[in-house]
C-alpha positions as CSV (number, residue, x, y, z in Angstrom):
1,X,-46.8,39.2,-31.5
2,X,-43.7,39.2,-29.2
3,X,-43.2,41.9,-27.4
4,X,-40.0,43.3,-25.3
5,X,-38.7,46.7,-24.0
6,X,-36.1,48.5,-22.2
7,X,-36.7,52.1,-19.9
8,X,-33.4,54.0,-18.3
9,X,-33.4,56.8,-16.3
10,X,-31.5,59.8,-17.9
11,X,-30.1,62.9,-16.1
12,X,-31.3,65.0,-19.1
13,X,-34.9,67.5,-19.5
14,X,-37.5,64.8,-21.3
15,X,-38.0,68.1,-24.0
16,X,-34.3,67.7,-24.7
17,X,-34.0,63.6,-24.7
18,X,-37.5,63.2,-27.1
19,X,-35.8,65.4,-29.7
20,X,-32.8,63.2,-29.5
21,X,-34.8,60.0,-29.7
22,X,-37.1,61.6,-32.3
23,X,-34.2,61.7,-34.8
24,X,-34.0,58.5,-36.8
25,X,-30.5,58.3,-37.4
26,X,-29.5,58.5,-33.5
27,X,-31.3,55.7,-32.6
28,X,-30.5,53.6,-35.7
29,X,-26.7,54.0,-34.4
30,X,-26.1,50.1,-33.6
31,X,-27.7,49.0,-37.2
32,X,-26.3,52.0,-39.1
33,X,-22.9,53.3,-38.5
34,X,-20.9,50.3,-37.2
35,X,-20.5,46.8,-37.8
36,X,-21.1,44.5,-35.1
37,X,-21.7,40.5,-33.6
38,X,-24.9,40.9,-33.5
39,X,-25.2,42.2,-37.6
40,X,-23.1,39.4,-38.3
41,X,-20.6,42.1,-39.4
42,X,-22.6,43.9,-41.3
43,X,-24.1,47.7,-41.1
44,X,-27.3,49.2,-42.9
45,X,-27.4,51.9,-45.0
46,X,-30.5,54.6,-43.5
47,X,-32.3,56.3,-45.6
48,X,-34.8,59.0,-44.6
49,X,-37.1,58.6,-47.5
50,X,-39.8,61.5,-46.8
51,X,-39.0,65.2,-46.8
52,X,-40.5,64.8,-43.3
53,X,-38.0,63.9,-40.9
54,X,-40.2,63.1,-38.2
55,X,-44.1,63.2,-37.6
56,X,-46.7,60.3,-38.8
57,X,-45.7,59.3,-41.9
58,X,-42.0,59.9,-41.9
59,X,-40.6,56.9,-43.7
60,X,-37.1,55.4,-43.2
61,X,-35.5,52.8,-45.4
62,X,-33.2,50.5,-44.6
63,X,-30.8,48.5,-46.7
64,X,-27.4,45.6,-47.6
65,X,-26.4,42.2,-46.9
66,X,-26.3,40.5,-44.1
67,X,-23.9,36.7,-45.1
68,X,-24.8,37.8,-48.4
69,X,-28.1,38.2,-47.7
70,X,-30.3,40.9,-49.1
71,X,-32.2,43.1,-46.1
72,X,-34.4,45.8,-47.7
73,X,-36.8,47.5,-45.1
74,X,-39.1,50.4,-44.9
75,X,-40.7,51.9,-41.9
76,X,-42.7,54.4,-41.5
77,X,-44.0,56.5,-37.8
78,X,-48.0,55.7,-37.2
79,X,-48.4,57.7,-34.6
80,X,-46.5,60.8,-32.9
81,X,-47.3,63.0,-29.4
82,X,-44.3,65.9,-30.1
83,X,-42.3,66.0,-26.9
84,X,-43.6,62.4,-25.4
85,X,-44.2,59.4,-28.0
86,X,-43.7,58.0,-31.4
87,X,-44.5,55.0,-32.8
88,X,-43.4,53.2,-36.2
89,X,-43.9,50.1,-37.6
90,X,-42.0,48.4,-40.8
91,X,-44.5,48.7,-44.1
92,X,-44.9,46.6,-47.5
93,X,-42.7,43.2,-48.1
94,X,-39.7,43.9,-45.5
95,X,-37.0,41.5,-46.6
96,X,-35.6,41.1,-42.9
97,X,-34.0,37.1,-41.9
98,X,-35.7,36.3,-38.4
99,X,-38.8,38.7,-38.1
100,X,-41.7,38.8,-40.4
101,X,-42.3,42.4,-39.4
102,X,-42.0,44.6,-36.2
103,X,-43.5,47.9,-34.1
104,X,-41.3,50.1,-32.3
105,X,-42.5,52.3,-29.9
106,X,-40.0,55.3,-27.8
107,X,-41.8,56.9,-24.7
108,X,-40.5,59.8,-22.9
109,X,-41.7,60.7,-19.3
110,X,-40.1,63.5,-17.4
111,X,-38.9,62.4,-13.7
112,X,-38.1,65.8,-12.5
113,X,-37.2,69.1,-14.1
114,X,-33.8,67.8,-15.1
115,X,-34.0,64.2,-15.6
116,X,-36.3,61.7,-17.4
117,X,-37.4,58.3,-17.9
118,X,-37.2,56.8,-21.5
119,X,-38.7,53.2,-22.7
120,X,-38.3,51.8,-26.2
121,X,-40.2,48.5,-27.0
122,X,-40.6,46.6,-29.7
123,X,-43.8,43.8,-31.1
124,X,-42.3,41.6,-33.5
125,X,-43.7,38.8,-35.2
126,X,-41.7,35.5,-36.5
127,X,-41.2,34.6,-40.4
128,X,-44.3,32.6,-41.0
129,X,-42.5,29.2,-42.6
130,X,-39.6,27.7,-43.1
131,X,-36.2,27.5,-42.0
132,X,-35.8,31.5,-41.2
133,X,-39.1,30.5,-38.6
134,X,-37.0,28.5,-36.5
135,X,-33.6,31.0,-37.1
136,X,-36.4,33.4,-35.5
137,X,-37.4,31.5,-33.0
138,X,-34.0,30.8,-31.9
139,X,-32.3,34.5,-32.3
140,X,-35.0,37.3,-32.9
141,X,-35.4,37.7,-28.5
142,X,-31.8,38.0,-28.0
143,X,-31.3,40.4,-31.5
144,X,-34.5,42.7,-29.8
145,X,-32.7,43.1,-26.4
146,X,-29.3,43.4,-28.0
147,X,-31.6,46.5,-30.4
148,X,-33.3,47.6,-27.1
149,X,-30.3,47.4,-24.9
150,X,-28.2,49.6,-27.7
151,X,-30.6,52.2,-28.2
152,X,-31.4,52.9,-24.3
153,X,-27.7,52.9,-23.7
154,X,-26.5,54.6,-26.5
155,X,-29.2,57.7,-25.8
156,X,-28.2,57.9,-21.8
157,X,-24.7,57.7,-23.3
158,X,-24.5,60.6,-25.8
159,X,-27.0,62.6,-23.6
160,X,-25.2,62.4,-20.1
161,X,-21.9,62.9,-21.8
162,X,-22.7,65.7,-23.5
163,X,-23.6,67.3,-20.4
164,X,-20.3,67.5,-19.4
165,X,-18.1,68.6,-22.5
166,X,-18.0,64.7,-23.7
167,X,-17.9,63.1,-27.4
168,X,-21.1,61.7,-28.3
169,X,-20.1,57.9,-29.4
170,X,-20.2,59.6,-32.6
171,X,-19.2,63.3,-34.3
172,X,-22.1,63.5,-36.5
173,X,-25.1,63.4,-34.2
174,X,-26.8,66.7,-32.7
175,X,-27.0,66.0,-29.3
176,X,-29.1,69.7,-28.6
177,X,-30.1,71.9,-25.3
C-alpha cells in the first residue's frame, strides 16, 4: 500500500478545526462541488448514507462519470477519537479508475491555545490488472497530493478566513466557533 500525506499549521483552536474536518462534505469540496483538471471535468455527487453523520460507521457514497466512466464508491469511518482523529476507508466493490481501494486518515494536534496542526494521509492500493494498473501507476501519486493538497488548503483557507469576516470558498459550509 502507497501511502502519502499532507500537515499545515492553522491559526484556528484544534476543538474548532476537528469539527470542520469531521464533516464529510467540507473536506470532499475538490471531488464534490466543482469540476476540475484533476476530475477530468467531472464532480461527484456525496451522499451521506447513514443517519450518523460522523462516528465509526458513518458511511458516505460517492457517485457519476468520469470520460463516461462510471465511479460508484462507498466509505465508511473505522475508527474515530472525537476532537483528534478519524479514519475511513472505501468498503465493498469501489468502482474507482486508478486505485483498487484507499484509507484516509485526518489528525488534529493542538499547537497552542489558538492554533493547530492538521495531517490528512491517505494508503491506497493500485487496480490489480490491466490497463487501469498502469493508468494507476502513472497518475494515482500525483491525483493523492492533488486530494491532499486540496483538502489541507481548502480547511486553512475557509478556517483562517472566516476568522476575519471572510467567505468560505463556498456559502454552504458551517465553518463554527
Amino acid at each position: 500500500m502507497r501511502t502519502l500525506d499532507r500537515s499545515v499549521s492553522i491559526e484556528a483552536p484544534a476543538g474548532r478545526v476537528f469539527a470542520y474536518v469531521d464533516d464529510i462534505r467540507n473536506l470532499a469540496r475538490h471531488m464534490s462541488e466543482r469540476s476540475s483538471m484533476p476530475m477530468m471535468g467531472s464532480k461527484l455527487e456525496l451522499e451521506i448514507a447513514t443517519p450518523n453523520v460522523t462516528g465509526t460507521g458513518a458511511t458516505y457514497r460517492y457517485s457519476g462519470r468520469i470520460m463516461g466512466l462510471t465511479i460508484d464508491f462507498s466509505e465508511t469511518v473505522t475508527s474515530y477519537v472525537p476532537g483528534r482523529e478519524k479514519a475511513w476507508r472505501t468498503i465493498g466493490r469501489p468502482k474507482l479508475l486508478i486505485m483498487a481501494g484507499y484509507e484516509m486518515r485526518v489528525l488534529v494536534e493542538p499547537i497552542s491555545p489558538g492554533s493547530s496542526r492538521l495531517t490528512i494521509g491517505i494508503g491506497y492500493e493500485l487496480p490489480h490488472a490491466g490497463v487501469w494498473r498502469l493508468v494507476g501507476w502513472a497518475l494515482a501519486d500525483a491525483y493523492s497530493r492533488w486530494c491532499l493538497d486540496s483538502m489541507v488548503e481548502g480547511v486553512k483557507y475557509d478556517l483562517e478566513n472566516a476568522a476575519i469576516g471572510r467567505e468560505p470558498r463556498s456559502g454552504r459550509a458551517e465553518v463554527g466557533a
